[in-house]
C-alpha positions in Angstrom: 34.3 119.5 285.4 30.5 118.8 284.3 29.3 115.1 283.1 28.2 117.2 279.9 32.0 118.2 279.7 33.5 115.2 280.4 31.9 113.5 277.7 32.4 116.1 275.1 36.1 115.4 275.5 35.8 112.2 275.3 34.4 111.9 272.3 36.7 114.6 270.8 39.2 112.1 271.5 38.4 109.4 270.5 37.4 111.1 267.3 40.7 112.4 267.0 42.7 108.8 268.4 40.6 107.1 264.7 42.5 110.1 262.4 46.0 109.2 264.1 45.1 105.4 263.9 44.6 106.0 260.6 47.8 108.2 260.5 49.5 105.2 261.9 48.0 102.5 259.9 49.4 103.9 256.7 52.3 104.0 258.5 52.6 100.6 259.4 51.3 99.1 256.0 53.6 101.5 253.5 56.4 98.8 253.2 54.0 97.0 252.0 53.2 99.7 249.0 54.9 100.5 246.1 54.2 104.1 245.0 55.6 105.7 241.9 54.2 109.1 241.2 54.4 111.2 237.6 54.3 114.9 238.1 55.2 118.3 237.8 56.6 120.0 240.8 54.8 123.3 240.8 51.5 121.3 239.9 48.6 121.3 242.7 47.1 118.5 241.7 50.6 116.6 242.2 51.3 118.3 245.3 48.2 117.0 246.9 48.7 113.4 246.2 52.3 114.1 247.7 50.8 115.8 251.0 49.0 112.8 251.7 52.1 110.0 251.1 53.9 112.3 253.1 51.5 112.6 255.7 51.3 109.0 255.8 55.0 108.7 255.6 54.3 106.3 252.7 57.4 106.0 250.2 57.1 106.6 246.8 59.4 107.4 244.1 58.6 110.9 241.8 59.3 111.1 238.3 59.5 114.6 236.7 57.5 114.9 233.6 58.8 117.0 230.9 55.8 119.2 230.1 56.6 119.6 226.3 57.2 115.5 225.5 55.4 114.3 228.0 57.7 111.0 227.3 58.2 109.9 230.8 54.3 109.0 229.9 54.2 108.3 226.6 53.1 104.9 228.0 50.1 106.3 228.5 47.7 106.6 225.6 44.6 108.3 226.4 45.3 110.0 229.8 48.3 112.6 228.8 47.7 114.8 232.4 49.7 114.1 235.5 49.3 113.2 238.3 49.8 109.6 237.7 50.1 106.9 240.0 50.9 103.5 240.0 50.1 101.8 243.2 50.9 97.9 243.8 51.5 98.6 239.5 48.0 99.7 239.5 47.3 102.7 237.4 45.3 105.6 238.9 45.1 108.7 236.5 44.2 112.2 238.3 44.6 113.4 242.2 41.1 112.3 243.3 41.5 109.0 241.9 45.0 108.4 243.1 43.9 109.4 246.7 40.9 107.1 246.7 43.1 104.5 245.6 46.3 105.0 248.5 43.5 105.0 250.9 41.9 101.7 249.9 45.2 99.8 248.9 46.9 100.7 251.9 43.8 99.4 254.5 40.7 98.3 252.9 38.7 98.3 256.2 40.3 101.7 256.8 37.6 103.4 259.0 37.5 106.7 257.1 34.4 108.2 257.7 35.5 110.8 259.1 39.5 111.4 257.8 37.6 111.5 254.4 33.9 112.4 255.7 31.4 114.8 254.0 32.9 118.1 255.7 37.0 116.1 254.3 35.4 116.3 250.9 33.7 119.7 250.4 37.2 121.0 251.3 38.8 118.8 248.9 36.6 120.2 246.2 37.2 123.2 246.9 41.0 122.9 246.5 40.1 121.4 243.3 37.5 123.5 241.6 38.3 126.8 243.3 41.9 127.0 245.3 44.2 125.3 242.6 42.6 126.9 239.5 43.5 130.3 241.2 46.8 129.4 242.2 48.0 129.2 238.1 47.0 133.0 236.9 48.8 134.3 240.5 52.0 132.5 239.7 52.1 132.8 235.8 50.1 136.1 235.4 52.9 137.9 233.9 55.8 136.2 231.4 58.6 137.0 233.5 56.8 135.5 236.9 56.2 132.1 234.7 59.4 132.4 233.4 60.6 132.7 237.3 58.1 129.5 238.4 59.7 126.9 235.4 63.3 127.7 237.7 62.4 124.6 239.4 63.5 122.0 235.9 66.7 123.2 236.5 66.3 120.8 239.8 65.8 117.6 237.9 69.2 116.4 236.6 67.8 113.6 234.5 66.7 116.5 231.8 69.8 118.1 229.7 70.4 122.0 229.4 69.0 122.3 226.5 66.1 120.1 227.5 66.1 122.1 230.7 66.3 125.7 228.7 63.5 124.6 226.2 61.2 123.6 229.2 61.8 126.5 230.8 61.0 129.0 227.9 58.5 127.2 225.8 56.7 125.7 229.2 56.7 129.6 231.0 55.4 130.9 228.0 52.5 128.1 227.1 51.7 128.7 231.1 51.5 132.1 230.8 49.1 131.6 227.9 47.0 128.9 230.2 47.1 131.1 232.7 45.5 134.0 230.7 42.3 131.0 229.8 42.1 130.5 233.0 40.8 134.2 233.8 38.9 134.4 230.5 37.2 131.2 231.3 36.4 132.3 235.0 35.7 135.8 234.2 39.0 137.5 235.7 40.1 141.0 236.1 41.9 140.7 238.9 43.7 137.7 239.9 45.0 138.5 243.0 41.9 139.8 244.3 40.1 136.6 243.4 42.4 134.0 245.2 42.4 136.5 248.4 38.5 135.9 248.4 38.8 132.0 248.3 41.8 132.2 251.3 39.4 134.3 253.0 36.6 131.8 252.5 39.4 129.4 254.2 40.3 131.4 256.9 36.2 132.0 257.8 34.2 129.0 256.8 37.2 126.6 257.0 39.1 127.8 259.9 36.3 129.5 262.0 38.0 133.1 262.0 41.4 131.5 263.6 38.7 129.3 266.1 39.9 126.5 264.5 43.2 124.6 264.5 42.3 123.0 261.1 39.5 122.8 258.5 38.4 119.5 260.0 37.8 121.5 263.6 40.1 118.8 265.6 43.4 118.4 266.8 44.7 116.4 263.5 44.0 117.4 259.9 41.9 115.6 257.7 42.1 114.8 253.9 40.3 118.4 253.6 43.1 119.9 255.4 45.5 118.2 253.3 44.2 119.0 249.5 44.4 122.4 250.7 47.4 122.7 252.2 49.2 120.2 249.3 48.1 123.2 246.9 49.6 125.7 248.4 52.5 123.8 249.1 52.9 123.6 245.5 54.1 127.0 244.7 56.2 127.3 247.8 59.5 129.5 247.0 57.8 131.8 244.2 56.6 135.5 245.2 52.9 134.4 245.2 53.6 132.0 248.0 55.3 134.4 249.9 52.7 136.7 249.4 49.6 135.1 250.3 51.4 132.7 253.2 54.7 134.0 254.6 54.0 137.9 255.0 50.7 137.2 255.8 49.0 137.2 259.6 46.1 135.6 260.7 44.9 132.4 260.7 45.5 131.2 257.6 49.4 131.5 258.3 49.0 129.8 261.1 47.5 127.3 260.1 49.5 126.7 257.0 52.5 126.6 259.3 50.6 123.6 261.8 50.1 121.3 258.9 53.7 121.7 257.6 55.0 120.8 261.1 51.8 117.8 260.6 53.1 116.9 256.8 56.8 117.6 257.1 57.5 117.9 260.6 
């Protein structure tokens, strides 16, 4: 082995010993946070913030938001979207701002240049302004598909049937309705083919044509890795997921199925 070598893997290394020393400082400070997160389940911008505690291992407690009263929030005056956090009772209103604020309460000399780096946050905007956005028209495209994707209120046992019934008939429906914006607003026609051309965009750009175990091009995921994996996560169990994850090959599955094992694992 080459001197050229030799110190390519070293700093490779030590690059990737920061991210889990970062992994681990979370870790090691979460008893020391109190988390409480507001949300909807099949929400990406939820799931993200999620991906990250749980990545962290950081405890938090959820609370499902009834998406026609909104009164788990009603607290809230101006800001009526979720995700909402309160960190340390801190409020942080929306997924980018929640995330900047885990990673500076948890370790304020947090060395994150990297873990959240230039490269960490192209990817993250992506997931917001072009993954997420996409995900909504493929799961609610037709009535009976949002119809299917609301299934998951009947989960939450602090809502009553007919609380549960109204969410899942009025919500699938003003979904469906979003849904149909969505394309308008973007310029549509196909939904499906869209979302395939931003995976794709993954799976080249991100992933290096499977040359790459994750978007960050190291051993470990960074917060890149994890806003677009915690969107996808968020519709796992409905017929888009399975679609555009579990019957699919290539590298995209593969590496959706390394950062579950790195998230949930």
């Amino acid at each position: 082995m080459n001197m050229k070598m030799i110190a390519h893997l070293t700093r490779t290394g030590m690059k990737c010993g920061r991210w889990n020393h970062i992994a681990r400082t979370f870790a090691s400070h979460a008893n020391h946070v109190k988390v409480t997160l507001y949300q909807y389940e099949i929400c990406p911008f939820c799931s993200k913030v999620k991906t990250l505690l749980d990545y962290t291992n950081t405890p938090y407690k959820s609370v499902e938001v009834n998406p026609l009263t909104k009164a788990e929030i009603n607290w809230s005056k101006e800001y009526k979207k979720v995700p909402i956090a309160t960190i340390n009772d801190k409020l942080y209103f929306g997924s980018n701002e929640i995330v900047q604020g885990l990673l500076t309460t948890t370790k304020p000399t947090m060395d994150t240049t990297e873990f959240n780096g230039p490269q960490a946050r192209r990817w993250q905007g992506f997931a917001n302004d072009q993954l997420a956005p996409l995900l909504y028209p493929n799961i609610c495209g037709t009535l009976k598909d949002s119809y299917q994707a609301f299934s998951y209120i009947h989960q939450h046992d602090h809502f009553s049937t007919v609380q549960k019934i109204a969410i899942q008939t009025v919500g699938s429906l003003a979904m469906y309705m979003a849904a149909s914006r969505v394309k308008k607003r973007r310029g549509i026609t196909d939904e499906r083919a869209a979302l395939e051309t931003a995976l794709q965009t993954i799976e080249s750009d991100g992933l290096a044509g499977g040359s790459s175990d994750f978007v960050s091009g190291r051993r470990d995921p960074h917060l890149g890795d994890l806003a677009l994996y915690g969107s996808l996560r968020a519709i796992a169990g409905l017929p888009a997921h399975g679609r555009i994850i579990t019957l699919r090959d290539g590298p995209l599955r593969d590496w959706y199925n390394r950062m579950q094992a790195k998230v949930e694992g």
